[in-house]
PDB file of N, CA, C and O in Angstrom, chain B, residues numbered from 101:
ATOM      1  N   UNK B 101     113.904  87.080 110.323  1.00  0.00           N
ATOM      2  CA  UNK B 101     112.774  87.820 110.855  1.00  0.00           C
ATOM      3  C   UNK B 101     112.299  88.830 109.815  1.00  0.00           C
ATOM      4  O   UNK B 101     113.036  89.568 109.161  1.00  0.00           O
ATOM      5  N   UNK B 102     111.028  88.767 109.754  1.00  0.00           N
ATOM      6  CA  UNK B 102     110.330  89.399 108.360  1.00  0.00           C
ATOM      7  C   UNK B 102     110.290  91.485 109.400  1.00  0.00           C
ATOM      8  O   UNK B 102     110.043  91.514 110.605  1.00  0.00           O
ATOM      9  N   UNK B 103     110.495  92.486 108.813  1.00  0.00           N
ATOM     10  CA  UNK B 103     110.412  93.472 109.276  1.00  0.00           C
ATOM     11  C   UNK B 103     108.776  93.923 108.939  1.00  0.00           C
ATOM     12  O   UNK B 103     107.951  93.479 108.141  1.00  0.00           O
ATOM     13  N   UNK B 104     108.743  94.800 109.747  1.00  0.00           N
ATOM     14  CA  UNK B 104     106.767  94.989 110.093  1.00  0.00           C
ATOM     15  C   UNK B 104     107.366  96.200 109.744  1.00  0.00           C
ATOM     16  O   UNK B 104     108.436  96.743 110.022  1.00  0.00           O
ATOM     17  N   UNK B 105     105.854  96.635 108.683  1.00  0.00           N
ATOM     18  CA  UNK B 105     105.332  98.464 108.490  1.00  0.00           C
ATOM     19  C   UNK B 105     105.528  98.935 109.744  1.00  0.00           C
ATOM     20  O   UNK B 105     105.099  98.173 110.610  1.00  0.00           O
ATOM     21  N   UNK B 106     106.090 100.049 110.181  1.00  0.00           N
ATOM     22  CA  UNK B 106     105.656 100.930 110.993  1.00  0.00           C
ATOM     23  C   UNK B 106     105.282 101.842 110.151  1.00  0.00           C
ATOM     24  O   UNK B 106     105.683 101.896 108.988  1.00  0.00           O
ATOM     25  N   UNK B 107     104.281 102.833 110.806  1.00  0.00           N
ATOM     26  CA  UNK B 107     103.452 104.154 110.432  1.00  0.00           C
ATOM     27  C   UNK B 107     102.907 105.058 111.547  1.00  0.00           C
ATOM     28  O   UNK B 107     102.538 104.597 112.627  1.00  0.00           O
ATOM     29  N   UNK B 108     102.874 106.216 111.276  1.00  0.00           N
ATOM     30  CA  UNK B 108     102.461 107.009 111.957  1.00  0.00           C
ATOM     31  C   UNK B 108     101.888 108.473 110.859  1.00  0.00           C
ATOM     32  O   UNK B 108     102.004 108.666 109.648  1.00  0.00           O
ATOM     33  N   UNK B 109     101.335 109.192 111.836  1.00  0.00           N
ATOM     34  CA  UNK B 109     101.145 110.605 111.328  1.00  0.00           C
ATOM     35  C   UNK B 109     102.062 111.159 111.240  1.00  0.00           C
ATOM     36  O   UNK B 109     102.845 111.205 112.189  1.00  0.00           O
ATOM     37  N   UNK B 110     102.364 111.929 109.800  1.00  0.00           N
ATOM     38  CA  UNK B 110     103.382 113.188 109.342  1.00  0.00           C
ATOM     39  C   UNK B 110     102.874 114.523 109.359  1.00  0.00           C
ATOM     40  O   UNK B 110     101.945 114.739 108.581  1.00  0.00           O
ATOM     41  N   UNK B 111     103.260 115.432 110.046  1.00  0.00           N
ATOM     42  CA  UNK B 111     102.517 117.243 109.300  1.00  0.00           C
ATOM     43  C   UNK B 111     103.636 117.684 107.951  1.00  0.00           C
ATOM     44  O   UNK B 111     104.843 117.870 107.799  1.00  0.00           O
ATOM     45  N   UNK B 112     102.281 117.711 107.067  1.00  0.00           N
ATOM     46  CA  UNK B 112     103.133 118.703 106.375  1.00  0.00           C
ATOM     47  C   UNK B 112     103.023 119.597 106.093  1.00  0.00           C
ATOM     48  O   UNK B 112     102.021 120.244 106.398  1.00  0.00           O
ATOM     49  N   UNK B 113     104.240 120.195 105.193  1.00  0.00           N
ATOM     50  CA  UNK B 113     104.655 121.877 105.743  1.00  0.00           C
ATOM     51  C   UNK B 113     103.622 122.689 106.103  1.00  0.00           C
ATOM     52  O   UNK B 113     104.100 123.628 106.740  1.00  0.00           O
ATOM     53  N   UNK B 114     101.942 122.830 105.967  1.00  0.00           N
ATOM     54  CA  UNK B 114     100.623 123.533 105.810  1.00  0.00           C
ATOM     55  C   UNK B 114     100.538 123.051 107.393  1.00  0.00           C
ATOM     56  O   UNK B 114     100.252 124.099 107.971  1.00  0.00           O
ATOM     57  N   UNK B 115     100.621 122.177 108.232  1.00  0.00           N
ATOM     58  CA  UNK B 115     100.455 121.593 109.623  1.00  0.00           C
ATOM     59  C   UNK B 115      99.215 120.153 109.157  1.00  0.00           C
ATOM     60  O   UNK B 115      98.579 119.619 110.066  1.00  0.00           O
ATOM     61  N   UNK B 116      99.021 119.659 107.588  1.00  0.00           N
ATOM     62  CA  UNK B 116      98.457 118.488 107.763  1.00  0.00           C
ATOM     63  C   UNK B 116      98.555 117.338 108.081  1.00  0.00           C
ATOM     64  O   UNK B 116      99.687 116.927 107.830  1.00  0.00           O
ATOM     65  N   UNK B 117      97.807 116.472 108.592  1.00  0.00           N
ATOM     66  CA  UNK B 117      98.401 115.405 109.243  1.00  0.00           C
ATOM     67  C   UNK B 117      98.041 114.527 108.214  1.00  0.00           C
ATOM     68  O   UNK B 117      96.885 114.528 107.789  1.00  0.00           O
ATOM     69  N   UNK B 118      99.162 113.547 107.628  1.00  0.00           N
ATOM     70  CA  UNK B 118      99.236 112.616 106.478  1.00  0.00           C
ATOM     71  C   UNK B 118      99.514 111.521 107.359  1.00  0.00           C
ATOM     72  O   UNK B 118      99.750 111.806 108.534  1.00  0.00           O
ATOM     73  N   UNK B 119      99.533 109.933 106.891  1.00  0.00           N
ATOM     74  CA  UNK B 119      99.365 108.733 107.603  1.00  0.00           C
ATOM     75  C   UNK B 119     100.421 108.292 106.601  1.00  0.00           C
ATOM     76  O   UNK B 119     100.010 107.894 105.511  1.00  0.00           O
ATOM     77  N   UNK B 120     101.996 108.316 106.877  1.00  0.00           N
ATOM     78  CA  UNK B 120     103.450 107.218 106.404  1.00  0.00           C
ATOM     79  C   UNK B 120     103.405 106.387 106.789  1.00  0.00           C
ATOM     80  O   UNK B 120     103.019 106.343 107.957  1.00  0.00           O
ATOM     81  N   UNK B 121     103.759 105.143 106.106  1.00  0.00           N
ATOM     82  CA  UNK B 121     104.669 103.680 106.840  1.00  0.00           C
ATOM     83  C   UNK B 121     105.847 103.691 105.830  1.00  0.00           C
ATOM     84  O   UNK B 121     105.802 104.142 104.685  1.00  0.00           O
ATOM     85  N   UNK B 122     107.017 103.058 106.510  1.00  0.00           N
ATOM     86  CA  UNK B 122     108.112 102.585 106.300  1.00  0.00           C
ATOM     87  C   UNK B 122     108.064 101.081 106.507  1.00  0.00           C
ATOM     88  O   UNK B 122     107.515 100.527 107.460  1.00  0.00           O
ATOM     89  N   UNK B 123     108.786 100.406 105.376  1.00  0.00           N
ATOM     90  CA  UNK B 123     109.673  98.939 105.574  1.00  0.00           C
ATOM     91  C   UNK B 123     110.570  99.015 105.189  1.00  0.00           C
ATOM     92  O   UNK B 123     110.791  99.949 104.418  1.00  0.00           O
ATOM     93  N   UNK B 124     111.613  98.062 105.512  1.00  0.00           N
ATOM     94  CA  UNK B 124     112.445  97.288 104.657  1.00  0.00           C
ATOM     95  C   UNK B 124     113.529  97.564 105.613  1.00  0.00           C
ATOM     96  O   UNK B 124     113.437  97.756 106.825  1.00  0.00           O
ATOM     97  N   UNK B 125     114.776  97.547 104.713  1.00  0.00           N
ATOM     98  CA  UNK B 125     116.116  97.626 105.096  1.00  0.00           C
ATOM     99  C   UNK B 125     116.402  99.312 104.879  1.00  0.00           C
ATOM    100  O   UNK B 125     116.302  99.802 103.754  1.00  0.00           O
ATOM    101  N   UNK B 126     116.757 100.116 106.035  1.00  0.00           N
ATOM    102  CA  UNK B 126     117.141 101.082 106.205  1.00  0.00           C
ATOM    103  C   UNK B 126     118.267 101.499 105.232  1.00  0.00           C
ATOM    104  O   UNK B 126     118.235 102.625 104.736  1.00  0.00           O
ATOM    105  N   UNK B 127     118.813 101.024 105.072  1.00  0.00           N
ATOM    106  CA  UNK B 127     120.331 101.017 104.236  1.00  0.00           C
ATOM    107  C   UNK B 127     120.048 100.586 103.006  1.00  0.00           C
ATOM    108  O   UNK B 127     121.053 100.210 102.402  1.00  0.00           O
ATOM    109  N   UNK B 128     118.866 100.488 102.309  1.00  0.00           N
ATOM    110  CA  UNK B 128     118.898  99.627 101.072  1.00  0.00           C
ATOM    111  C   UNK B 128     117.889 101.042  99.904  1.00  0.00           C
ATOM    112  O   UNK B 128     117.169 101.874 100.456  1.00  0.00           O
ATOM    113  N   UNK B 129     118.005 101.025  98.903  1.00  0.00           N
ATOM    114  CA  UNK B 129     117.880 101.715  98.021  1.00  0.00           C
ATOM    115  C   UNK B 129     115.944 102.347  98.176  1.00  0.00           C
ATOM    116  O   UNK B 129     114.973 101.692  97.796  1.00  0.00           O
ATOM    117  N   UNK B 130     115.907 103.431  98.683  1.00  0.00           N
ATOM    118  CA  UNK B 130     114.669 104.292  99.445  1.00  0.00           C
ATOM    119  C   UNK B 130     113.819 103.802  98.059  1.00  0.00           C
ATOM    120  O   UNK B 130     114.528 103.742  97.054  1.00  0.00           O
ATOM    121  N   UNK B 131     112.690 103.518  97.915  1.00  0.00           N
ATOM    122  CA  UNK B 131     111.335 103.548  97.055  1.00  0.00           C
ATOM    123  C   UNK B 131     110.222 104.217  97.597  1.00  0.00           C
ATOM    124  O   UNK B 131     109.826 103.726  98.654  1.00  0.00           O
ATOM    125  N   UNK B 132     109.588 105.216  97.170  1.00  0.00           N
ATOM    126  CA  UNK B 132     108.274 105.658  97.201  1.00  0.00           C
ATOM    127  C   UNK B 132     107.141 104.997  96.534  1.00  0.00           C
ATOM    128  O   UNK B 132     107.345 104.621  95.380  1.00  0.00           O
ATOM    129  N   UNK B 133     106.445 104.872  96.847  1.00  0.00           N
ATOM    130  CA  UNK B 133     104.885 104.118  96.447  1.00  0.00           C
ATOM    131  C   UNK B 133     103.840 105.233  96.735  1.00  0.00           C
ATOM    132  O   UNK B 133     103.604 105.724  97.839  1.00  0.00           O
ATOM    133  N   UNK B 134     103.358 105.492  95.760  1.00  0.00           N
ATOM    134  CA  UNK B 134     101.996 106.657  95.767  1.00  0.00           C
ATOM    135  C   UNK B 134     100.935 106.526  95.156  1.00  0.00           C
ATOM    136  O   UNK B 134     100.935 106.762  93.948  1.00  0.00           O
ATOM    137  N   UNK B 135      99.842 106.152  95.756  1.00  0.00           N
ATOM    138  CA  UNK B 135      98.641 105.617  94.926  1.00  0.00           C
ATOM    139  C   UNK B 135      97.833 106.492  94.141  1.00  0.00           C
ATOM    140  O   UNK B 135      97.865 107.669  94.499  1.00  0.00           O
ATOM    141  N   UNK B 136      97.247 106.264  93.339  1.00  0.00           N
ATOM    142  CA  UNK B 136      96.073 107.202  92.625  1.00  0.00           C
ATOM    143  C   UNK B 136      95.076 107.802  93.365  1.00  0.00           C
ATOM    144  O   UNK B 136      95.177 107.793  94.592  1.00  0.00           O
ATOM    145  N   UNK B 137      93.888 108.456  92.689  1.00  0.00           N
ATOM    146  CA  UNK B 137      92.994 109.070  93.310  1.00  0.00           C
ATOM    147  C   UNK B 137      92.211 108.203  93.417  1.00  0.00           C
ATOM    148  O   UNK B 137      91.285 108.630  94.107  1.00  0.00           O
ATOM    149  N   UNK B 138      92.007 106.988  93.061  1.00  0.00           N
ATOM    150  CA  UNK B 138      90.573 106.449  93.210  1.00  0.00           C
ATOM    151  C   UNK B 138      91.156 105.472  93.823  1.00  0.00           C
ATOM    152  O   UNK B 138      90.833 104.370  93.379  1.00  0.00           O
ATOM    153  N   UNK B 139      92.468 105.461  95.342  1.00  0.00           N
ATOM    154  CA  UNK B 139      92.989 104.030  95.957  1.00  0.00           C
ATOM    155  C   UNK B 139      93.121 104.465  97.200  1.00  0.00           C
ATOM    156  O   UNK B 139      92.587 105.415  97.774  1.00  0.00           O
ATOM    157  N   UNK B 140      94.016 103.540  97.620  1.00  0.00           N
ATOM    158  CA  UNK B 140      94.575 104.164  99.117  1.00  0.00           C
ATOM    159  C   UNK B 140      96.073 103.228  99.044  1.00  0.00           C
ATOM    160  O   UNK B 140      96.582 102.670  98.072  1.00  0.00           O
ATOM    161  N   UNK B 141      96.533 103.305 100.463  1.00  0.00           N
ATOM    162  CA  UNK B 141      98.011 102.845 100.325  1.00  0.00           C
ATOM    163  C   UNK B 141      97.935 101.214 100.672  1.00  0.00           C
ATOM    164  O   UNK B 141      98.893 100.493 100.950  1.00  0.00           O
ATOM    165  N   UNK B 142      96.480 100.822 100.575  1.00  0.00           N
ATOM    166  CA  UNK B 142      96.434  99.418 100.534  1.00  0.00           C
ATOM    167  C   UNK B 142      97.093  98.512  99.210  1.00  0.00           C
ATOM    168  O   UNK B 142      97.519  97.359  99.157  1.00  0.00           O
ATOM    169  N   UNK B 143      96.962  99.626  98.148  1.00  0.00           N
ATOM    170  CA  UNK B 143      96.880  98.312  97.183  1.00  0.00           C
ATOM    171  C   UNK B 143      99.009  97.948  96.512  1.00  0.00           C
ATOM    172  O   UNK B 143      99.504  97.426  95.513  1.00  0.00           O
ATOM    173  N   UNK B 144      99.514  98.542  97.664  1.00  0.00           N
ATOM    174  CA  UNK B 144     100.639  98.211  98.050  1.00  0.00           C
ATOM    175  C   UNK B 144     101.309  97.106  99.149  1.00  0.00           C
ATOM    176  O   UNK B 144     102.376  96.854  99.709  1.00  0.00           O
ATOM    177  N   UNK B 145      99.983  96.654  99.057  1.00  0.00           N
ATOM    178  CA  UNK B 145     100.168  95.838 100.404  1.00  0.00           C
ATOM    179  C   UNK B 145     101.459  94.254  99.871  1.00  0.00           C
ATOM    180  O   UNK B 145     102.397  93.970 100.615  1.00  0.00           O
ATOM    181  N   UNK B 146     101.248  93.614  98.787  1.00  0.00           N
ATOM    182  CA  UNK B 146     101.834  92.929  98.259  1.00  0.00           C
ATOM    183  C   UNK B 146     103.894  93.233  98.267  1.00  0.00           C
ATOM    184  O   UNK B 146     104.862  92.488  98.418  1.00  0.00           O
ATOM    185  N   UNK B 147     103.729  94.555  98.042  1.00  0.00           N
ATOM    186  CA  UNK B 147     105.204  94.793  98.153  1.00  0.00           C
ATOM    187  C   UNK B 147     105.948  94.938  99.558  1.00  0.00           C
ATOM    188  O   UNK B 147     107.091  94.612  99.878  1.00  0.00           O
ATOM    189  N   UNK B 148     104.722  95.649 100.428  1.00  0.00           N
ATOM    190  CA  UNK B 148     105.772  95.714 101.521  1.00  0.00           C
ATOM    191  C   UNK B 148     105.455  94.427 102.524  1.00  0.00           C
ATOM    192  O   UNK B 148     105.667  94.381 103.736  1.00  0.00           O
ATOM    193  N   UNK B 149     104.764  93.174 101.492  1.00  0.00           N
ATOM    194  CA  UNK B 149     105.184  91.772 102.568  1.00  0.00           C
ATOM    195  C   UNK B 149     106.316  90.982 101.626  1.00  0.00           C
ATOM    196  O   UNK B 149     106.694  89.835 101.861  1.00  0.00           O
ATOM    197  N   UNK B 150     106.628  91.531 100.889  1.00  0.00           N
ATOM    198  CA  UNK B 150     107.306  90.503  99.745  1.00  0.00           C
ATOM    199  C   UNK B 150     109.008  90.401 100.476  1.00  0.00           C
ATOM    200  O   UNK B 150     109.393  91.424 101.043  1.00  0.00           O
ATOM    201  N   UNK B 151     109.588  89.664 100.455  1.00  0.00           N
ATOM    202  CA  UNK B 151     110.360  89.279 101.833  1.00  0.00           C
ATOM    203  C   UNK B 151     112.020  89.577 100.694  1.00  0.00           C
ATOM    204  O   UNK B 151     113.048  90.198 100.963  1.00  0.00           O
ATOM    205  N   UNK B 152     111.661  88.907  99.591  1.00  0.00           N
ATOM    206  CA  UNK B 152     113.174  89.935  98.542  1.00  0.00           C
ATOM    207  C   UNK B 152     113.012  91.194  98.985  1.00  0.00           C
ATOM    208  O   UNK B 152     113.889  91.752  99.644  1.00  0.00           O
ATOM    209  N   UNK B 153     112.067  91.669  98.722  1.00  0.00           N
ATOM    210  CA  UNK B 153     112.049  93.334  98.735  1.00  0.00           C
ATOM    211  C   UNK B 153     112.159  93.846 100.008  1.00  0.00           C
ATOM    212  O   UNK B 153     112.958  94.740 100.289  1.00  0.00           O
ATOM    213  N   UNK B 154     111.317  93.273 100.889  1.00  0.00           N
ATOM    214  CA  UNK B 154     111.957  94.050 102.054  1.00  0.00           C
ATOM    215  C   UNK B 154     113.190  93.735 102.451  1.00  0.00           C
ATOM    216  O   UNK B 154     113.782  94.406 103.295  1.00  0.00           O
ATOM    217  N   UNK B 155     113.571  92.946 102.024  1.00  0.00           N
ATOM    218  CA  UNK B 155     115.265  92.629 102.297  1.00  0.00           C
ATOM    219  C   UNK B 155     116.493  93.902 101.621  1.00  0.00           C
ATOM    220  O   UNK B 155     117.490  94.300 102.224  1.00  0.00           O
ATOM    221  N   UNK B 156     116.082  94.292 100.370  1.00  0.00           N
ATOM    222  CA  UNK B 156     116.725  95.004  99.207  1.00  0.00           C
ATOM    223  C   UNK B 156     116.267  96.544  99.596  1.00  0.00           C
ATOM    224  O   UNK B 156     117.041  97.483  99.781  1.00  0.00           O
ATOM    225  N   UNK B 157     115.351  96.566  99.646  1.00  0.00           N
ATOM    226  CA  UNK B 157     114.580  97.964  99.890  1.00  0.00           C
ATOM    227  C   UNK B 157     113.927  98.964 101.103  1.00  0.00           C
ATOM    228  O   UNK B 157     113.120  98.392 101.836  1.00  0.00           O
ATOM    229  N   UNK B 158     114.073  99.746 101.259  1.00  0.00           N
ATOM    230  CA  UNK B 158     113.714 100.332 101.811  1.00  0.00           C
ATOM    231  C   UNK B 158     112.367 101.617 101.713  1.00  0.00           C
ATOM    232  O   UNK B 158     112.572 102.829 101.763  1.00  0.00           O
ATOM    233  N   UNK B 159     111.331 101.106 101.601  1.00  0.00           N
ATOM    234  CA  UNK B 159     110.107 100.785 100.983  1.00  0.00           C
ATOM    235  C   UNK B 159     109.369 102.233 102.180  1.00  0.00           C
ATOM    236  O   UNK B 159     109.639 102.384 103.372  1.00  0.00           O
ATOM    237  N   UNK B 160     108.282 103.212 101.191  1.00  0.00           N
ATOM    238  CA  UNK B 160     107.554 104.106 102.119  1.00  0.00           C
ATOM    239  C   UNK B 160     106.475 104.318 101.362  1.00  0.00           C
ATOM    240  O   UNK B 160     106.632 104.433 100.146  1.00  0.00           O
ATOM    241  N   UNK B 161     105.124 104.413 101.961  1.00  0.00           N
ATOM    242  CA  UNK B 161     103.907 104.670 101.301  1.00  0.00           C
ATOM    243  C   UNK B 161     103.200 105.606 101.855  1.00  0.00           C
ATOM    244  O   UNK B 161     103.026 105.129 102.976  1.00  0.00           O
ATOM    245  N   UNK B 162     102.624 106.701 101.841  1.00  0.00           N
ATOM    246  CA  UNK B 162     101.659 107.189 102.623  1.00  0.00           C
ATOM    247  C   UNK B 162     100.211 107.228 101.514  1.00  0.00           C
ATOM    248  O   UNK B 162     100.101 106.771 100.376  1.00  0.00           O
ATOM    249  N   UNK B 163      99.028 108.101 102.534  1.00  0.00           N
ATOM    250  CA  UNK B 163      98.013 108.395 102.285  1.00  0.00           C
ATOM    251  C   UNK B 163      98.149 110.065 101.364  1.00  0.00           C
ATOM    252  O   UNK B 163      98.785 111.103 101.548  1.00  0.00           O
ATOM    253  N   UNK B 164      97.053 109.512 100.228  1.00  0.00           N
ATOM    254  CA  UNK B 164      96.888 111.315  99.722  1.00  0.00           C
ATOM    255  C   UNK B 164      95.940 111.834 100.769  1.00  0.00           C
ATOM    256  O   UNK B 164      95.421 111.196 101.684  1.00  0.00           O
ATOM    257  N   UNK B 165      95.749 113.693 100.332  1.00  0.00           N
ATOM    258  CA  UNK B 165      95.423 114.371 101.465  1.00  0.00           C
ATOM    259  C   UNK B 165      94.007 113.434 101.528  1.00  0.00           C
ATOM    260  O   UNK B 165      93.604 112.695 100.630  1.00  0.00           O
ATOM    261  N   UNK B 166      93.429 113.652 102.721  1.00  0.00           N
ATOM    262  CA  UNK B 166      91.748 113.203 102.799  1.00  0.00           C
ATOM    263  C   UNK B 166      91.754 111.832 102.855  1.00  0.00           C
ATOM    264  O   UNK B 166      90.666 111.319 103.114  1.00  0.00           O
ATOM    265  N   UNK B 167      93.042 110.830 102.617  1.00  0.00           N
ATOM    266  CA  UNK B 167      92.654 109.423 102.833  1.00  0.00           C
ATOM    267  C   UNK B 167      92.544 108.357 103.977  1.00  0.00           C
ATOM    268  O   UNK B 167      92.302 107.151 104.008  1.00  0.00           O
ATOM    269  N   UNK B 168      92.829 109.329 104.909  1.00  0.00           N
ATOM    270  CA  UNK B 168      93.711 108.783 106.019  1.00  0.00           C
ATOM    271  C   UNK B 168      92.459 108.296 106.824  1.00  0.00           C
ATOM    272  O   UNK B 168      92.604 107.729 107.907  1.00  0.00           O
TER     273      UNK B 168
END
């Protein structure tokens, strides 16, 4: 069974609301993914379907401020 993004809204420490998803294997070595200014957390989309990696990893992306 392939594991699905979950995401939701985060506040941070200021009370902003940022847009996280998590995949993968809970137990498997944490990766951050952070896109540039001129993207969004789409162009990660390739890694968190890639079925090694979500197996190995434990995979998180959010939105910069204003992208959400």
């Amino acid at each position: 069974m392939t594991p699905v993004p979950t995401g939701q809204y985060v506040a941070s420490a200021d009370g902003t609301h940022i847009w996280a998803e998590d995949a993968g294997n809970k137990a498997g070595i944490p990766v951050v993914f952070i896109h540039g200014l001129s993207s969004t957390n789409i162009i990660w989309e390739k890694q968190f379907s890639d079925l090694e990696l979500l197996e190995n990893l434990y995979m998180i992306r959010y939105e910069l401020r204003g992208r959400s």
